[in-house]
C-alpha positions as CSV (number, residue, x, y, z in Angstrom):
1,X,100.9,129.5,110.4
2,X,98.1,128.7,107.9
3,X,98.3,125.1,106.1
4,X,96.4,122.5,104.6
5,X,96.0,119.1,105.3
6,X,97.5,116.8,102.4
7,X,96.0,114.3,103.9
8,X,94.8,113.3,107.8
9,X,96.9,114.9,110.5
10,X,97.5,115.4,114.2
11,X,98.7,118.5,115.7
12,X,98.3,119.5,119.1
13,X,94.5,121.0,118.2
14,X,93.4,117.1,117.3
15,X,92.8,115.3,114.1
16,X,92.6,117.4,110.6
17,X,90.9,116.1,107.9
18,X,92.6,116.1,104.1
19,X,91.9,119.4,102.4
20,X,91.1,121.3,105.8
21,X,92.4,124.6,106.6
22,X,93.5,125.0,109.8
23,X,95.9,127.4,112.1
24,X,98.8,125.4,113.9
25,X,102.4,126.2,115.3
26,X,104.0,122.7,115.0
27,X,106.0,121.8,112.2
28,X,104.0,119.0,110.2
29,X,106.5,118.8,107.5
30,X,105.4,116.8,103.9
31,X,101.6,116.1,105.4
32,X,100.7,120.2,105.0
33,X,100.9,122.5,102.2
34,X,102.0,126.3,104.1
35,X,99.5,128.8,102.5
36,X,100.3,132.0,105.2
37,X,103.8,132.0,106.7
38,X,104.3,133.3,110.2
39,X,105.9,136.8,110.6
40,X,109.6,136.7,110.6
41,X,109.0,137.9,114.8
42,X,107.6,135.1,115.4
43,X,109.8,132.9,113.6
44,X,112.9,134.1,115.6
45,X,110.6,133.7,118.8
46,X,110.0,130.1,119.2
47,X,113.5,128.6,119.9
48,X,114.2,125.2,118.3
49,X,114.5,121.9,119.9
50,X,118.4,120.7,119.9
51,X,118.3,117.1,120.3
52,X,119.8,115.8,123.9
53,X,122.2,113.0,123.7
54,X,122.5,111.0,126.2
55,X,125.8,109.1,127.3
56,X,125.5,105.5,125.9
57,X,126.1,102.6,128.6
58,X,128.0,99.6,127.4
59,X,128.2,96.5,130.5
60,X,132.1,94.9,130.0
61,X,130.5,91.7,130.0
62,X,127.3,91.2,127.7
63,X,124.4,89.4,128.9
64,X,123.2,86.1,127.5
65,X,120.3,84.5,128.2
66,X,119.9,80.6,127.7
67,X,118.6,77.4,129.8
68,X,120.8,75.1,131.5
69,X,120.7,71.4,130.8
70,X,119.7,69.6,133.7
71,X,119.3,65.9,132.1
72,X,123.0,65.0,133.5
């Protein structure tokens, strides 16, 4: 899609100055202003990124840290 920079960016292509014009694929959300949409094709080509969740560990006994007193 077509955009231009609000204001400096970074896309895959490099750095993009505010006001520049430039070609990209990556959604760059608030920092770009979308002047040329990409054809609905496109669009239904380029799958979207589920987020993964991972399984959370919890230890039964948590961990604390401290220094022993050795003055006895």
């Amino acid at each position: 899609m077509l955009v231009k920079a609000k204001w400096n960016v970074k896309d895959n292509g490099g750095w993009h100055a505010a006001g520049e014009v430039f070609q990209t694929e990556e959604n760059l959300g608030e920092a770009v202003e979308i002047l040329e949409k990409p054809s609905r094709a496109v669009v239904e080509a380029v799958p979207e990124e589920k987020p993964v969740q991972t399984p959370v560990q919890t230890s039964e006994k948590p961990r604390v840290s401290r220094r022993k007193n050795s003055a006895e």
